[in-house]
C-alpha positions, 0 to 999 in steps of 0.5 A, spaced: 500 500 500 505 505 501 509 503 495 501 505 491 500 511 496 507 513 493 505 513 486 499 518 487 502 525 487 499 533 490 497 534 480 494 527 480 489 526 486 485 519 484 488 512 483 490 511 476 486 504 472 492 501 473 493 501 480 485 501 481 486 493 477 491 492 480 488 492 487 481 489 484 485 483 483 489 482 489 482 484 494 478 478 489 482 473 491 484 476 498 478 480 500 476 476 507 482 474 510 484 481 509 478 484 512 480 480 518 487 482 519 485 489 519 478 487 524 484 483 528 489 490 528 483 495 529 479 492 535 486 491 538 487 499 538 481 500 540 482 496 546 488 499 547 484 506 547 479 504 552 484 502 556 488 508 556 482 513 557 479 508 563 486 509 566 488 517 565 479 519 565 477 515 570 470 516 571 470 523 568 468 521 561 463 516 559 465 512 552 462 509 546 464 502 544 463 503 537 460 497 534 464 498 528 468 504 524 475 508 527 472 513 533 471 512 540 467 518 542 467 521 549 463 524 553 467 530 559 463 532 564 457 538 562 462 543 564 468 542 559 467 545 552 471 541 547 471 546 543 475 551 548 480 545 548 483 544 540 488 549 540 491 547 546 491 539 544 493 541 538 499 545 541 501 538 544 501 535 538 494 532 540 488 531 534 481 531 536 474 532 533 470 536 537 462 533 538 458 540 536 463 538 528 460 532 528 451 534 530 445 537 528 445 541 535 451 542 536 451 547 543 448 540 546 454 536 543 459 541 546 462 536 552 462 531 546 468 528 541 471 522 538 477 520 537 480 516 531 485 510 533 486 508 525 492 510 523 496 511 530 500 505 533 498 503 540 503 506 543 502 512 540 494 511 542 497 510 549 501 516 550 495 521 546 490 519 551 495 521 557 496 527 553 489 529 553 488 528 559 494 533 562 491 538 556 483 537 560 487 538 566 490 544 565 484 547 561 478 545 566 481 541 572 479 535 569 479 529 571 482 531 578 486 524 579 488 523 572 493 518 571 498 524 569 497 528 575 498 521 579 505 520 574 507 527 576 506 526 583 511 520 583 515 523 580 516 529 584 517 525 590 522 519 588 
């Protein structure tokens, strides 16, 4: 796939005939096994997400297991507006998509986002919620015992 990524350039934005046979051929004999291959590694970064959020976020945030698809949507406490926390997240190097962007209403999405897990590996997933979560902190106090407060205060005392 890279090496097909590869031969697209910013003049020719589509995928040539060529390439799009190519792939046609590949997937009419492959299709299943690789649709398992990529459930097995997308499932495997959700967990990974899920884990990660549960230990930085605590009870904080309520998320939704997606039934399918690559967002994990959150829901922070009323207070927190997620809009006010794109810029500093983007600072820490942290990409998000905030919930009104995403709703009809979107004032009564405003504590609302989700966050991809395709394309990042696991301890990237790991490292970005923690991230997150120390961004939350900074901007609205939460969560209060997030387990980047906890690693701080660790390590300030060893």
């Amino acid at each position: 796939m890279s090496r097909m990524i590869a031969i697209k350039t910013e003049r020719f934005s589509h995928t040539g005939a060529l390439e799009q046979m190519v792939v046609a051929e590949y997937l009419s004999q492959h299709f299943q096994e690789h649709v398992e291959e990529l459930s097995g590694v997308l499932k495997e970064k959700l967990d990974t997400m899920v884990e990660a959020v549960e230990r930085e976020f605590g009870t904080a945030v309520e998320p939704w297991l997606p039934k399918g698809g690559i967002y994990l949507w959150m829901k922070l406490p009323d207070q927190v507006d997620v809009r006010k926390l794109v810029q500093p997240a983007l600072k820490a190097g942290i990409a998000f998509n905030p919930g009104p962007e995403w709703a009809v209403d979107g004032d009564s999405a405003k504590s609302r986002l989700r966050l991809c897990f395709a394309l990042t590996t696991t301890e990237e997933i790991r490292d970005g919620v923690a991230a997150f979560a120390k961004v939350c902190y900074e901007e609205f106090g939460i969560p209060e015992q997030s387990g980047n407060i906890r690693h701080a205060a660790s390590r300030s005392t060893s």
